[in-house]
C-alpha positions as CSV (number, residue, x, y, z in Angstrom):
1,X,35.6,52.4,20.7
2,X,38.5,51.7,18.8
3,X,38.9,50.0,15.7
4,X,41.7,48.6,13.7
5,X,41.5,47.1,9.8
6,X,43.8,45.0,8.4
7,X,44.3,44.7,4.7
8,X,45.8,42.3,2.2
9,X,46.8,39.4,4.4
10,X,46.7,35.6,4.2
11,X,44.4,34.6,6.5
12,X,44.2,31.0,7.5
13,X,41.6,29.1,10.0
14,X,40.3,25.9,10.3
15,X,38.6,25.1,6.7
16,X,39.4,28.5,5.9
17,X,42.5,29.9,3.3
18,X,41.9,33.4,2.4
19,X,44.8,35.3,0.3
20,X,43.9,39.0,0.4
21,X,42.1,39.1,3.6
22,X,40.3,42.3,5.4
23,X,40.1,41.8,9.4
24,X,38.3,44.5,11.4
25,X,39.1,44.5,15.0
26,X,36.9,46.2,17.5
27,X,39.1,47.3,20.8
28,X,41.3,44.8,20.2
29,X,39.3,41.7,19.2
30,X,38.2,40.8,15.9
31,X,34.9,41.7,15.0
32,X,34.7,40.8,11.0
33,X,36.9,38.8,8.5
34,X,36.0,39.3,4.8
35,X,37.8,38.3,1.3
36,X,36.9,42.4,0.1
37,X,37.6,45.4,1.7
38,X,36.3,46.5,4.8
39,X,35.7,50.2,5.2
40,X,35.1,51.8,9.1
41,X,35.6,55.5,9.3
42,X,38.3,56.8,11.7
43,X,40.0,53.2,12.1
44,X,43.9,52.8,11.9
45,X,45.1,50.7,8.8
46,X,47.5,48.1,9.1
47,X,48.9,46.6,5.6
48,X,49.1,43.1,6.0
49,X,50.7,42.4,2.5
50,X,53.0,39.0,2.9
51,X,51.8,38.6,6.4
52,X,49.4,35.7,7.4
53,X,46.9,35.8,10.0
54,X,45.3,33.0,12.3
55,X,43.9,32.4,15.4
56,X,46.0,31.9,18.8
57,X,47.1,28.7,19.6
58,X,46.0,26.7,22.1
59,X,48.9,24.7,23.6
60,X,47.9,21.8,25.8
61,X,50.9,20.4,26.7
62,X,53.9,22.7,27.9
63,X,56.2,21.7,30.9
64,X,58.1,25.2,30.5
65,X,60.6,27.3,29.1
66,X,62.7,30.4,29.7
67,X,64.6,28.1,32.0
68,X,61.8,27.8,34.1
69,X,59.5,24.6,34.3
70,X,55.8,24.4,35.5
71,X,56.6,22.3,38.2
72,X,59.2,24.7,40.3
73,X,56.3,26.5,42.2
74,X,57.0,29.7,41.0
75,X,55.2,32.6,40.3
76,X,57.5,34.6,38.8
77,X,58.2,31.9,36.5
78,X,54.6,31.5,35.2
79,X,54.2,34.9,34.5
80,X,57.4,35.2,32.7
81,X,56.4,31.8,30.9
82,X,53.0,33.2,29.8
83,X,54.3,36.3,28.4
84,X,57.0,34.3,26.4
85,X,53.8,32.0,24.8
86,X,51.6,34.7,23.9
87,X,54.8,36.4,21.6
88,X,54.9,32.9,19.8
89,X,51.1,33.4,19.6
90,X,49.9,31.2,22.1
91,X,46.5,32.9,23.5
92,X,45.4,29.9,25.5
93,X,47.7,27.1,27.5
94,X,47.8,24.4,29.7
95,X,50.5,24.0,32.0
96,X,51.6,20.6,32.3
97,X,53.0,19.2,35.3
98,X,55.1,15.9,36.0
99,X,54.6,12.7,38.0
100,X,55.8,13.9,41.3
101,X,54.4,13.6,45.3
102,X,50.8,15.3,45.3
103,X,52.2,18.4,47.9
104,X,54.4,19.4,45.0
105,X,51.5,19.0,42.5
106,X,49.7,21.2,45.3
107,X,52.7,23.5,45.3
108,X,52.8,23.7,41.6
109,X,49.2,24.9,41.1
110,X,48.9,27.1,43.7
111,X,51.3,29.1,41.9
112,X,49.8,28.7,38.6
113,X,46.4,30.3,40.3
114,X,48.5,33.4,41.3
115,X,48.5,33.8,37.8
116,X,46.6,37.1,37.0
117,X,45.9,35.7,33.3
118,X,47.1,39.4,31.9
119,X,49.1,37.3,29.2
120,X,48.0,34.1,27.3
121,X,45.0,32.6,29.3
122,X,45.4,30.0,31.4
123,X,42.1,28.7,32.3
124,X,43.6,25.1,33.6
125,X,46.4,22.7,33.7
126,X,47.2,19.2,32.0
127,X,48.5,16.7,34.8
128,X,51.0,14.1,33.0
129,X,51.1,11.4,35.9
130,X,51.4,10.5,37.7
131,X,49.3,7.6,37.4
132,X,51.3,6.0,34.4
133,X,52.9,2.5,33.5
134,X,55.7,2.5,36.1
135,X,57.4,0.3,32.9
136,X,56.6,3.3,30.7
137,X,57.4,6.0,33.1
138,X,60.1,7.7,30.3
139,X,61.4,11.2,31.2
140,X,59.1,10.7,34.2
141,X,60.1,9.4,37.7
142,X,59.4,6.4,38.5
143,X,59.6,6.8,42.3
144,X,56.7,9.2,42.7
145,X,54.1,6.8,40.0
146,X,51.1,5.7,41.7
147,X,47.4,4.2,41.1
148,X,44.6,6.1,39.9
149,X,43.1,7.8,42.6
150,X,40.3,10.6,41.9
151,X,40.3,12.0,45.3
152,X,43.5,12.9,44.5
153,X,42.3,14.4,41.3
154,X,39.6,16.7,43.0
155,X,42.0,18.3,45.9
156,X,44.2,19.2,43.1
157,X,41.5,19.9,41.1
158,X,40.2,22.6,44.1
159,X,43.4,24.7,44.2
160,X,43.2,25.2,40.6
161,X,41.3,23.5,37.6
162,X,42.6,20.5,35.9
163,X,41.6,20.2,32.5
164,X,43.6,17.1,30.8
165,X,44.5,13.9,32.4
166,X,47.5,11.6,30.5
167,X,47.9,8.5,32.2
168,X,47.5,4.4,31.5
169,X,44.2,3.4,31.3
170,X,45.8,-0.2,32.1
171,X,46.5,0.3,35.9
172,X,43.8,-0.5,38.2
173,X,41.3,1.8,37.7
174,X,42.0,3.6,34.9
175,X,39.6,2.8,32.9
176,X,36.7,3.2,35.2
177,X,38.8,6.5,36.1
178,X,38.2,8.2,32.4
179,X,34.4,8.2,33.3
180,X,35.0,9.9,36.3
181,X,37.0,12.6,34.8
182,X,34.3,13.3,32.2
183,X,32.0,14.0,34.7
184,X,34.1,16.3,36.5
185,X,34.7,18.2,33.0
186,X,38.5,17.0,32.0
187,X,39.8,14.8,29.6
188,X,41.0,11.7,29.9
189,X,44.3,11.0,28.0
190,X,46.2,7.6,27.8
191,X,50.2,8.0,27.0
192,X,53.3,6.4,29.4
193,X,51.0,2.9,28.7
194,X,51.4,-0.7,27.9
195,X,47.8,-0.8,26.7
196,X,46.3,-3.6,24.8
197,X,44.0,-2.6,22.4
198,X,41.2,-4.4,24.5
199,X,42.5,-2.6,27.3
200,X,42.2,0.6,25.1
201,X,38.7,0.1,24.2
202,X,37.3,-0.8,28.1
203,X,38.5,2.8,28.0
204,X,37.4,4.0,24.8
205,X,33.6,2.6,25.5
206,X,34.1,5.0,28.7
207,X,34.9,7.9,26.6
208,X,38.5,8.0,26.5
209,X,39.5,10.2,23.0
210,X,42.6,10.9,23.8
211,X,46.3,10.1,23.4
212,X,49.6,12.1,24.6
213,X,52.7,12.7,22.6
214,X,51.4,9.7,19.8
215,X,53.7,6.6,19.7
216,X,56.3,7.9,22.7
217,X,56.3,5.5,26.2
218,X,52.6,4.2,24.7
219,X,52.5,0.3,23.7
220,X,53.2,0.3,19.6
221,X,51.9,-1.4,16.5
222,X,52.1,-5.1,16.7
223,X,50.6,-8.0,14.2
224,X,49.3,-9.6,17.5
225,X,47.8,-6.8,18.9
226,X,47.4,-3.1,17.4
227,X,48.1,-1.4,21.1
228,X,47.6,2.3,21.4
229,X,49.4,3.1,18.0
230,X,47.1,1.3,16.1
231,X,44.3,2.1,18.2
232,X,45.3,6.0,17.5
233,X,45.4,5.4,13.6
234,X,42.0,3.2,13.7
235,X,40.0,5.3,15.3
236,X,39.0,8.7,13.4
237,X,37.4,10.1,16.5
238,X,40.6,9.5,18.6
239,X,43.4,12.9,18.6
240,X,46.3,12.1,18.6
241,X,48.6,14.3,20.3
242,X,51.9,14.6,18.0
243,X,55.3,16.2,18.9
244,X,55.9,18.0,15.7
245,X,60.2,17.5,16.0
């Protein structure tokens, strides 16, 4: 067993700002938090003073970096990806793919299972597209956007676990597709939409609490109809995914 205390940090957590915080970890994960000193004979001591502590992030929406993207197939890139998250503190991510033909989706994943998870964990990805708005496609390319199809979903889904959905819940489909995905155990997430609001809530009454980079390529806030930025704001049970730039 080894054990590591450290002393005199910030520590911040959900509902949680402690200045002067004691963290025991216990081979390497942390076993106790406390606001006084934590004694443990033979640990190392780390002063914390002017550092803050939290808990990893969980990112659930990164196309890439380190001038590789998600998307190229690559193995080495996904490890050297991974490694490059977890220094910025990133313990848990989703890779996020783009709307392109489902045998580069396949390609994608397959290397993202190669993936010996000896970095940040990667326990699933987050597919963005390709069933969007082909009006709303964005950065996206409109020659590979196509219906909702969940068959499509679970072969994808069988090379490697798919844990977020973004796509418009306005196509044919999508809103009867958002129950489908909750059974299967991933989220539904409307973004690269021309919702309605009414459109929004067929989805919403099927579970749908999710929406992708908030009030980019999704229908906005209109005195005629609220769309999906007023839905976002409306509803306190929606998240609203924001990009922080």
């Amino acid at each position: 067993m080894s054990f590591t205390i450290i002393t005199n940090c910030r520590l911040v957590s959900p509902g949680v700002d402690i200045e002067g915080a004691y963290i025991l970890v216990e081979n390497g994960k942390v076993a106790q938090v406390s606001a006084k000193p934590i004694v443990k004979e033979g640990a190392a001591v780390i002063d914390g003073t002017g550092m803050t502590a939290m808990p990893g992030f969980v990112d659930v929406h990164c196309h890439g970096r380190n001038n590789f993207d998600f998307c190229d197939g690559s193995e080495e890139g996904v490890e050297v990806m991974a490694k490059n998250k977890l220094a910025e503190g990133v313990t848990t991510l989703l890779p996020t793919t783009l709307t392109l033909p489902e045998e580069e989706l396949a390609a994608a994943l397959k290397s993202i299972a190669s993936y010996k998870q000896q970095y940040c964990k990667i326990p699933g990805v987050h597919l963005e597209g390709p069933f969007i708005n082909p009006k709303c496609t964005g950065a996206q390319n409109p020659a590979f956007v196509r219906k909702p199809d969940i068959e499509e979903v679970k072969r994808l889904n069988a090379i490697f676990p798919v844990k977020k959905i973004t796509f418009a819940v306005e196509e044919e489909g999508g809103a009867e597709l958002v129950g489908e995905l909750l059974s299967m155990g991933i989220t539904p997430s409307c973004t690269h939409s021309a919702a309605k609001y009414p459109e929004f809530m067929a989805a919403y009454n099927n579970g749908l609490r999710n929406l992708s980079h908030f009030c980019n390529q999704m229908s906005l806030l209109h005195h005629r109809d609220i769309g999906l930025v007023g839905a976002g704001l409306l509803h306190d049970d929606v998240f609203a995914e924001l990009i922080c730039d």
